[in-house]
NUKEFI-364387 format. One record per residue (C-alpha): x, y, z; residue in one letter. Coordinates in steps of 0.2 Angstrom, whole numbers, padded with zeros to 4 digits, always signed. Each point is the difference from the previous one (the first is absolute). Layout:
XYZa...
This chain:
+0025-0413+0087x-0009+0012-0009x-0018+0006+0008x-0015-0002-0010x-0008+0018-0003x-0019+0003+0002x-0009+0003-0017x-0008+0015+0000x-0020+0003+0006x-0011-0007-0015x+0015-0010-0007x+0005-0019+0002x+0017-0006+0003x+0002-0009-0019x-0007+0014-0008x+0011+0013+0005x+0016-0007-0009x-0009-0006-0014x+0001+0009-0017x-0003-0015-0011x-0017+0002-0012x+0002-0020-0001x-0001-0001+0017x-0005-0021+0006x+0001+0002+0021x-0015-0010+0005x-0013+0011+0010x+0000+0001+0014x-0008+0011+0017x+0015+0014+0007x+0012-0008-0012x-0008+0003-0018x-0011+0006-0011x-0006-0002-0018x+0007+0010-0018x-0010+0013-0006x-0002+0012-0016x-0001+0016+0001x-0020+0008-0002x+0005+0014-0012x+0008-0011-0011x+0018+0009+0004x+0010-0018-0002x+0007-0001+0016x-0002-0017+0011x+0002-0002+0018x-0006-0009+0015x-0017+0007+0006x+0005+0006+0018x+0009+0012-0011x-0014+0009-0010x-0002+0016+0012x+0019+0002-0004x-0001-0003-0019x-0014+0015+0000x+0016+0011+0006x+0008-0001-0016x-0013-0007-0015x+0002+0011-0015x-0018+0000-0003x-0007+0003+0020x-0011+0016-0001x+0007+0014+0012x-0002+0015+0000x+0010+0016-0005x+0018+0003+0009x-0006+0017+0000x-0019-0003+0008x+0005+0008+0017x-0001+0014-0012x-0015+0002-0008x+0002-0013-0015x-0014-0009-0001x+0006-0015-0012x+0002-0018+0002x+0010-0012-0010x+0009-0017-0002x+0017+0003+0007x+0010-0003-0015x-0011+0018-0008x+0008+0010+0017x+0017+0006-0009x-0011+0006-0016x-0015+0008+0009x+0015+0010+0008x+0003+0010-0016x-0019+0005+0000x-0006-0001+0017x-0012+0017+0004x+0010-0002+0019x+0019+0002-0007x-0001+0018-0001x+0016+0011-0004x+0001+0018+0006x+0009+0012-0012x+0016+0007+0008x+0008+0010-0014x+0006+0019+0008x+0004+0015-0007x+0007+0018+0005x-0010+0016-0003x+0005+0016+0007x-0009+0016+0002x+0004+0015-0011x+0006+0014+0013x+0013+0004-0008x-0007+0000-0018x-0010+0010-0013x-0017-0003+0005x-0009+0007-0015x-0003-0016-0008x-0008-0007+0016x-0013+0014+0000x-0004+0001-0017x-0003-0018-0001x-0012+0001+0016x-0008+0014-0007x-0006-0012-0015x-0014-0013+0000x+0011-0016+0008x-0003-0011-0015x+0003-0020+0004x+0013-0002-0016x+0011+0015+0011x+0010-0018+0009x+0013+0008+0010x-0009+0016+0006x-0014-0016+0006x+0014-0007+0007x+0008+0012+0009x-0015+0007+0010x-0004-0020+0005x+0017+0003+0007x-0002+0017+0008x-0016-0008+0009x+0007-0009+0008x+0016+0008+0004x-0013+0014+0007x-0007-0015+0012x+0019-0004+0004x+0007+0014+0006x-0003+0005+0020x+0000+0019+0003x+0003-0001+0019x+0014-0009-0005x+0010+0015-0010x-0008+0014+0009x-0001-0004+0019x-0004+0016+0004x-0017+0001-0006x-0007-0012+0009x-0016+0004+0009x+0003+0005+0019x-0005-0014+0009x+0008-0015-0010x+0018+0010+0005x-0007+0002+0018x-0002-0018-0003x+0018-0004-0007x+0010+0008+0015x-0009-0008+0012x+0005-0016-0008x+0017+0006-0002x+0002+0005+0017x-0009-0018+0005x+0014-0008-0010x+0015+0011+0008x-0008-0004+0016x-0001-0021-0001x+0014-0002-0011x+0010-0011+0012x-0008-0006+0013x-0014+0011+0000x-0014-0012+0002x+0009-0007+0017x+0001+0018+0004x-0018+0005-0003x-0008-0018+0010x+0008+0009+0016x-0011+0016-0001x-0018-0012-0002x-0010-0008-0013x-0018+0006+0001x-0004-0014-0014x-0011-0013+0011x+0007-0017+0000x-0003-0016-0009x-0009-0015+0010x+0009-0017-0001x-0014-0006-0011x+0002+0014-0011x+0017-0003-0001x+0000-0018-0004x-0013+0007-0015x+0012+0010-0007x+0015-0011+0001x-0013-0017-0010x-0005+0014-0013x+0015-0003-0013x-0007+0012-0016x+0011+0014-0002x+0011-0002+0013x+0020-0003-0007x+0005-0014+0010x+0018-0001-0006x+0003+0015+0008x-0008-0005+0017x+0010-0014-0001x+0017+0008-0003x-0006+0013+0017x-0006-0014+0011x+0018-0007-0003x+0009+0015+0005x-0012+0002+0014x+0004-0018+0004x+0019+0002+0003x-0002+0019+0007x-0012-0011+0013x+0014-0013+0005x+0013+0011+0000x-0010+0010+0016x-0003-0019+0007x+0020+0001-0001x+0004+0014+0008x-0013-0002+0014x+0009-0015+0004x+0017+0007+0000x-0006+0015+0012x-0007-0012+0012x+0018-0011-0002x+0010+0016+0003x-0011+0004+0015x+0002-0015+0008x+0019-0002-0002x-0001+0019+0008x-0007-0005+0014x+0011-0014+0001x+0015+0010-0001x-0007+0012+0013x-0003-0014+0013x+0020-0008-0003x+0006+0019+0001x-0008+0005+0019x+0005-0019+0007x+0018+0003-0005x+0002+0019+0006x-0011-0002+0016x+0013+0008+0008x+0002+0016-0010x-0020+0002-0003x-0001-0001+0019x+0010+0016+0002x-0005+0007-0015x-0019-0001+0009x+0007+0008+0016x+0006+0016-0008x-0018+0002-0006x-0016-0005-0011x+0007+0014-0011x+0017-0010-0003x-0009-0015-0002x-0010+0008-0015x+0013+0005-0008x+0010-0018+0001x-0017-0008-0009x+0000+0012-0014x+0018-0001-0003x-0002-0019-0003x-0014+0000-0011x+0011+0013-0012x+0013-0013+0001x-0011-0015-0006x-0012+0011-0011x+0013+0008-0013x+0010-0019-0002x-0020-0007-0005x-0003+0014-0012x+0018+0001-0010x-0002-0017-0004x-0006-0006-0017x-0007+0008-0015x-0020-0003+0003x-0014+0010-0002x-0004-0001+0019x+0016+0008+0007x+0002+0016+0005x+0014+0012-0011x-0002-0015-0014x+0000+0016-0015x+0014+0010+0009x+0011-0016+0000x-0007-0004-0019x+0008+0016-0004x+0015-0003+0005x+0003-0019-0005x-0006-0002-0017x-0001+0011-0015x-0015+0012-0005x-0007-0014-0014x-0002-0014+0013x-0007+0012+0014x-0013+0007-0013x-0002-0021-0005x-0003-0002+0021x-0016+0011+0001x-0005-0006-0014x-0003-0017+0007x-0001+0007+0016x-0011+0015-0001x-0016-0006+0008x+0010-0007+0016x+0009+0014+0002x-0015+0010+0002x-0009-0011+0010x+0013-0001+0013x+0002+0018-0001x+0019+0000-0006x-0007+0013-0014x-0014+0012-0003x-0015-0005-0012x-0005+0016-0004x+0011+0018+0001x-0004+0011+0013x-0012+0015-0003x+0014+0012+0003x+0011-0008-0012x-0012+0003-0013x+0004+0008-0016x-0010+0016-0002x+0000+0011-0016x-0004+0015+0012x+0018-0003+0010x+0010+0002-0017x+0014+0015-0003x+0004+0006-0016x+0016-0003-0007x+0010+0003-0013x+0001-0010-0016x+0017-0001-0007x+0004-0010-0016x+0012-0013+0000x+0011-0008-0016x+0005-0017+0004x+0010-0001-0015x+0009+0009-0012x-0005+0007-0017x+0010-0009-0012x+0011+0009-0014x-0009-0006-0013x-0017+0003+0007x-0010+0011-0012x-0015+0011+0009x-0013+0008-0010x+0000+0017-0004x-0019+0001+0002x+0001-0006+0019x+0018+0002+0005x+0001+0019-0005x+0018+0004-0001x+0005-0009+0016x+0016-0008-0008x+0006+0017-0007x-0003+0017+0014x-0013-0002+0012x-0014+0013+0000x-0007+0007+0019x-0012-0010+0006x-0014-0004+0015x-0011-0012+0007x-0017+0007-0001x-0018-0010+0004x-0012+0009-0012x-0019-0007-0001x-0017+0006-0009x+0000+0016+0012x+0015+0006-0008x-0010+0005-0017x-0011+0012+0011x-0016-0008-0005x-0014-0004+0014x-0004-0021-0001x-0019+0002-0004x+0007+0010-0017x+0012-0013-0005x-0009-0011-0016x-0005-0016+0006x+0008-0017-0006x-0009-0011-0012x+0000-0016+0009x+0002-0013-0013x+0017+0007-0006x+0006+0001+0015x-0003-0016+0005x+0005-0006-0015x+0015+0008+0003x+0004-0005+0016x-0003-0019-0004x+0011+0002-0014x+0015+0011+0008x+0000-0017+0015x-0004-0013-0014x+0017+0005-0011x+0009+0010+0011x-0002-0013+0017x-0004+0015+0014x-0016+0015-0002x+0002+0016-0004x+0003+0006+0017x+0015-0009+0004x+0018+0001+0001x+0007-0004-0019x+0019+0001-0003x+0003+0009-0016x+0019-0005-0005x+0015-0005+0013x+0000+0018+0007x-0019+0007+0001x-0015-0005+0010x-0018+0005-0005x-0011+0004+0017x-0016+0005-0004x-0019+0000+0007x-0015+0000-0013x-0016+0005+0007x-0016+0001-0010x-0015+0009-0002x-0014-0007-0004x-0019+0002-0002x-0008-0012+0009x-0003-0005+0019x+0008-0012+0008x-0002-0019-0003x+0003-0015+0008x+0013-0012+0000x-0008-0012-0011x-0006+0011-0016x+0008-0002-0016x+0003+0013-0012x-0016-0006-0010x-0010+0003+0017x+0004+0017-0002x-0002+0008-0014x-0016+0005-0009x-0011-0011-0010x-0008+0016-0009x+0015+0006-0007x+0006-0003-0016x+0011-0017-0003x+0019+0004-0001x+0014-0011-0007x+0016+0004+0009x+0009-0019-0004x+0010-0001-0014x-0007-0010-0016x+0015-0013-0002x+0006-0011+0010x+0015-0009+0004x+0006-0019+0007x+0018+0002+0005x+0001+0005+0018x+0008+0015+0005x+0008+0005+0019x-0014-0007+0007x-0008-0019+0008x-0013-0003-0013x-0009-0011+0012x-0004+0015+0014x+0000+0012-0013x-0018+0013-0003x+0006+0002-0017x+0002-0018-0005x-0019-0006-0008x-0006-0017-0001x-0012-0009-0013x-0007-0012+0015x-0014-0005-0013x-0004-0020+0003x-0001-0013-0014x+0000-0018-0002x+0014-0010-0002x-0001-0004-0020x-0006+0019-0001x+0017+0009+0009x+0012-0004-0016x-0013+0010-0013x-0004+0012+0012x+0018+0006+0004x+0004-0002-0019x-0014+0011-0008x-0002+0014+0013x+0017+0002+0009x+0015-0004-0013x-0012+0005-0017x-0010+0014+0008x+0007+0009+0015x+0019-0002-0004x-0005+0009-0017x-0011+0015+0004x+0015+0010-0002x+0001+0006-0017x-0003-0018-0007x-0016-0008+0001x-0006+0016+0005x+0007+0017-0008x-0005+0018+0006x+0003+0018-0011x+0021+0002-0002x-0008+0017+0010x-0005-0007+0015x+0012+0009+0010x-0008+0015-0006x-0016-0006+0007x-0008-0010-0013x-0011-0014+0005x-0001-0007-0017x+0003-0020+0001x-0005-0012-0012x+0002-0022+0002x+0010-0008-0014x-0006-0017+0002x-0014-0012+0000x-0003-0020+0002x+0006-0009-0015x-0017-0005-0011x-0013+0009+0011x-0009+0018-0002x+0005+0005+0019x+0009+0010+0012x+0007+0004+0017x-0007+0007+0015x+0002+0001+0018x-0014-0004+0010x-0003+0009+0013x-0012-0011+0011x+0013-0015-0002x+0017+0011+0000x+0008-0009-0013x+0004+0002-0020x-0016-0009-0011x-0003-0003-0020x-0017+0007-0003x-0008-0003-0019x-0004+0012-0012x-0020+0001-0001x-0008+0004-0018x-0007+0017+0004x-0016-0007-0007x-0003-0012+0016x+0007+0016+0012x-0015+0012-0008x-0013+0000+0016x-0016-0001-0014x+0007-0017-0007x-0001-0011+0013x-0017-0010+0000x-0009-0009+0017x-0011-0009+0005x-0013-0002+0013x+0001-0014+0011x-0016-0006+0009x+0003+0013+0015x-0004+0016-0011x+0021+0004+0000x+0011+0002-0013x+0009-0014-0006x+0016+0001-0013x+0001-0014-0015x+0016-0007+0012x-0007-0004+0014x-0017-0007-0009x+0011-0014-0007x+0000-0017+0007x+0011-0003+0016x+0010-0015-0008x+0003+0012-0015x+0006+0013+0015x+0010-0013+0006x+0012-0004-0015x-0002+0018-0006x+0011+0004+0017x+0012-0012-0003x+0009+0008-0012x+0000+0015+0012x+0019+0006+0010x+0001+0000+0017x+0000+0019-0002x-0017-0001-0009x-0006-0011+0012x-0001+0012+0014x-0007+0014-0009x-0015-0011-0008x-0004-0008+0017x-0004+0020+0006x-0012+0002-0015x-0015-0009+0008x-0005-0013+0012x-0003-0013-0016x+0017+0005-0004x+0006-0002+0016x-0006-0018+0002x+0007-0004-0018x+0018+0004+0007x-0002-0008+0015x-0002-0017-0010x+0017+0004-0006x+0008+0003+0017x+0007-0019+0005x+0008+0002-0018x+0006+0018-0006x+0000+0008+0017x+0009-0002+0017x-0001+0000+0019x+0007+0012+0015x+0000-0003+0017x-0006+0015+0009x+0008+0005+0015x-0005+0010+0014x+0007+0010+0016x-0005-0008+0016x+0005+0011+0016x+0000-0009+0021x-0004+0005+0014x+0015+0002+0006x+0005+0010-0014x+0007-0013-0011x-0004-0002-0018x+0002-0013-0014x-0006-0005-0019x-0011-0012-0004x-0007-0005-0016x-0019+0000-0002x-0009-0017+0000x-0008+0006-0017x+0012+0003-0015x-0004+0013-0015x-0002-0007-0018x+0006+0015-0014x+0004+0000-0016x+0022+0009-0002x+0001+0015-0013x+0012-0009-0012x-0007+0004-0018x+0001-0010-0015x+0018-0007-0005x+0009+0010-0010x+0015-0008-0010x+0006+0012-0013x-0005+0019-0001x+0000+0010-0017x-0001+0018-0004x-0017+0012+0003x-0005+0009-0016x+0003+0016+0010x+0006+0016-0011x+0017+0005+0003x+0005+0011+0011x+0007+0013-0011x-0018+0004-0004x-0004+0005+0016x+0017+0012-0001x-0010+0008-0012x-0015+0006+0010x+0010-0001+0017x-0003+0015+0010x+0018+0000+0010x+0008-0002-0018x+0005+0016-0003x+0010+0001-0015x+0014+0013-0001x+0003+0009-0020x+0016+0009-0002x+0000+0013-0013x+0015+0011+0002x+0015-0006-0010x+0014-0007+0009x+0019+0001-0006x+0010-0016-0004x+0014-0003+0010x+0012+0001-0015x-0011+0017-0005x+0008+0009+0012x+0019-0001-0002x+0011+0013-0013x+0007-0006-0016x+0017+0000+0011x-0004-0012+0014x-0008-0012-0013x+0018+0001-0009x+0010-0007+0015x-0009-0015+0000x+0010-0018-0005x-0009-0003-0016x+0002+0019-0005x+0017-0001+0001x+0002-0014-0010x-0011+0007-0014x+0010+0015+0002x+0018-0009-0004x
């Protein structure tokens, strides 16, 4: 028979089959209940046991926001959730779009310094751009990383200590050290049993994955105990069967001497020893690698310690750490002599460059092997110009970016040559630590200099774009109904088109002309783009009559405080209010840094233009651990996205042939001398022989 199931807590036994709105079953205690409506009005009927389940799925319940673990602070009937989504200040999108800029160590750098040499102007966008770029490049870049060799004294002390700490403990080296002492005091039991209760930061995956192989490394010592105290047993057995049997020949054996005697014992223990220990494959018996050699192949025999390792060190078959004499020592090495060796052949039709091969596939010139350095230009060190350190870090980063290795590295140049080389650098400065940046150390007083190149590029080269320095990153946050307007108007119309489109520089530029000039403007409004560099993004500001930017026009006030008040601010706050509305997100930020009246005015306007951001913070353990954990508090901002535009149309700029005409790299070259014709030159004879003369002539 079929066995009745219990209805669930809160629930009678009718009412959970039942699904009828016209439901008639009489009431009745544990069995029943009454029909109800739903209080909001949704439609729905059901038995009344069942209203906490109905509030689960009622269209018009009020929750709150899927995203309020994030900061959104919105509530809403449920059936609102899928189109609060598109608006909610919590859904926030990071910009992700990447591009490529390189430095200019290989180029013309006159443009570069005549263009920082000029008032930086906020309509120059890819010179704005570029030195966002290098800034943070600058922070990027680790010197200790490219130059190991200036680093400061103690941190290299530092390093071969660890490395020699490492050499020391790299197999087994912790076992080895516990034997010499720990002066570390011990931990009480109750300090013990603290540590193990306190779970946070602790990875207790890990400690489960050790305890287990602890586990089995624990039973199989359980095993082999018992199987040394089985095989001493059945040894003593063996001895006691072995003297009652051959009483005879151990009594005369006894009489020739305790000598003789001796010797008769040791002999049998050999005989019973070798037949225990040549016996099985375990990690307990003695000559268990030397047979391992032998049996099986190299593959399962490296497969054996693998598994094996720890036992096989614990019962002393092989050594956990190598011997001190066994050490390698870079002061025990001999020189030998390097000789090149072709492991294949040069094919036929292999063709070598002149440039680098000489005339190798033709007579071979004498040569010799020669190591030259620095010394060999009869220069002292001190006199030698120093390096500027920007290029050559620059360079280096680059040369290992492209190229995979640095500078002073093995390259091969074709099939046939290898490039050995060391590049040392002189520079002027003291050494630095490990952690400075390039931007750490240069000098603030000195003039800015632009050493990235103006245009970029979004196709990868030999390179992973993701680990890359030289790949840059917009990272600017926006809200979700923000993102597709945002990556419209400033990455696809603006960015892709600063070269030579949306943004034109002098046809002379590679002369060293910082000329530029922007062709276009939002369709319908009297304004232009900048880059801001507070917000580090592209922005549309307004052309201002000049009338209102004159400083004698403006007129105050003066509020009951004795302080000046402009005609803005002395307008109503409700006027304020829908004055703002209008405003861009962009707008919206700058306004609120005017004043504190201003301030509060855009705050109003937080819940419904702006957005939230969960702010997260480094937390570091006593042991040494550390996590990130978002701040219980949230930050409200307004994003940098300026007003939509949908169309753009031409700026009345003058062409760019009247700035030929006053340009001063536009050197204009006037020939005076006349200049024969080509047909001027030839005799009345030659012109005769031609096809056409010939027909004439007939």
């Amino acid at each position: 028979q079929h066995r009745a199931q219990k209805a669930p807590p809160g629930q009678h036994r009718h009412c959970e089959r039942c699904f009828s709105r016209h439901c008639r079953a009489p009431i009745e205690i544990s069995v029943s209940c009454m029909v109800i409506s739903c209080r909001l009005h949704c439609g729905a009927t059901f038995h009344m046991c069942k209203e906490e389940e109905h509030k689960l799925l009622c269209p018009l319940e009020q929750v709150s926001c899927l995203n309020s673990a994030y900061g959104c602070p919105f509530s809403m009937a449920r059936f609102k959730l899928g189109k609060h989504l598109q608006v909610c200040p919590a859904s926030v999108v990071c910009c992700s779009m990447e591009w490529n800029r390189w430095p200019n160590v290989d180029s013309d750098t006159t443009l570069h310094k005549n263009i920082m040499k000029e008032t930086l102007n906020e309509e120059c966008l890819d010179t704005a751009l570029a030195l966002r770029d290098q800034k943070i490049l600058f922070r990027t870049l680790k010197i200790a990383e490219l130059f190991p060799e200036w680093r400061k004294k103690d941190e290299l002390e530092e390093l071969m200590d660890q490395a020699m700490g490492g050499e020391a403990g790299a197999v087994g080296g912790a076992a080895c050290g516990s034997q010499e002492g720990n002066d570390q005091p011990e931990l009480s039991q109750r300090e013990r049993e603290d540590l193990a209760k306190d779970k946070e930061g602790m990875d207790l995956g890990s400690y489960k994955t050790w305890e287990n192989i602890f586990s089995k490394e624990l039973l199989a010592c359980q095993v082999t105990g018992s199987a040394t105290s089985t095989g001493q047993k059945t040894e003593e057995a063996s001895k006691k069967t072995a003297s009652a049997s051959h009483a005879a020949s151990s009594t005369e054996k006894a009489k020739e001497g305790p000598g003789g005697a001796e010797e008769g014992k040791g002999q049998k223990s050999e005989q019973v020893t070798p037949s225990r220990e040549l016996n099985g494959l375990a990690p307990w018996q003695e000559g268990v690698l030397e047979r391992l050699k032998k049996e099986v192949g190299v593959a399962d025999y490296n497969m054996y310690l693998v598994h094996h390792g720890g036992m096989l060190i614990r019962f002393g078959q092989m050594a956990a750490c190598t011997p001190r004499e066994k050490d390698f020592v870079y002061g025990n090495l001999e020189a030998q002599e390097v000789k090149t060796v072709y492991t294949f052949k040069v094919p036929v039709s292999y063709c070598g460059k002149r440039a680098r091969l000489g005339d190798a596939l033709g007579h071979k010139m004498p040569t010799s092997d020669k190591s030259v350095d620095t010394s060999e230009l009869g220069i002292n060190i001190e006199d030698l110009p120093k390096t500027n350190i920007v290029e050559a870090t620059l360079l280096c980063a680059l040369e290992k970016e492209l190229k995979g290795h640095e500078i002073s590295e093995a390259r091969g140049i074709d099939g046939l040559f290898v490039d050995f080389a060391t590049q040392t650098y002189s520079f002027p400065l003291e050494p630095f630590s490990s952690s400075a940046a390039l931007a750490d150390v240069l000098d603030e007083n000195s003039p800015p200099e632009l050493h990235m190149e103006l245009y970029t590029e979004c196709v990868t080269r030999r390179h992973n774009k993701s680990s890359s320095a030289f790949t840059f990153t917009c990272s600017h946050f926006f809200r979700r109904d923000e993102f597709p307007f945002h990556f419209k108007n400033v990455h696809a119309d603006i960015q892709s088109c600063l070269d030579g489109w949306f943004q034109h520089r002098c046809p002379l530029a590679y002369l060293g002309c910082p000329f530029v000039q922007n062709h276009f403007r939002p369709e319908g409004l009297k304004a232009k783009v900048i880059y801001s560099k507070p917000l580090k993004t592209f922005a549309i500001k307004p052309e201002v009559d000049a009338v209102l930017v004159e400083p004698g026009k403006c007129n105050y006030t003066v509020d009951s405080r004795g302080r000046n008040k402009d005609l803005l601010s002395s307008l109503p706050v409700e006027v304020l209010k829908y004055i703002a509305g209008f405003l861009d997100s962009f707008s919206l930020s700058q306004l609120s840094q005017v004043s504190v009246l201003m301030r509060d005015i855009c705050a109003t306007l937080l819940q419904e233009r702006g957005m939230v951001l969960l702010v997260w913070e480094k937390k570091r353990y006593s042991h040494g651990g550390t996590s990130w954990r978002a701040r219980k508090k949230a930050i409200w901002q307004f994003s940098s996205l300026f007003s939509r535009v949908h169309n753009w149309q031409r700026s009345d700029v003058p062409s760019m042939s009247e700035h030929l005409r006053n340009c001063p790299f536009y050197q204009a070259e006037h020939r005076t001398d006349p200049v024969l014709l080509t047909g001027m030159s030839e005799s009345r004879e030659q012109t005769r022989k031609t096809l056409v003369s010939t027909f004439k002539h007939r």
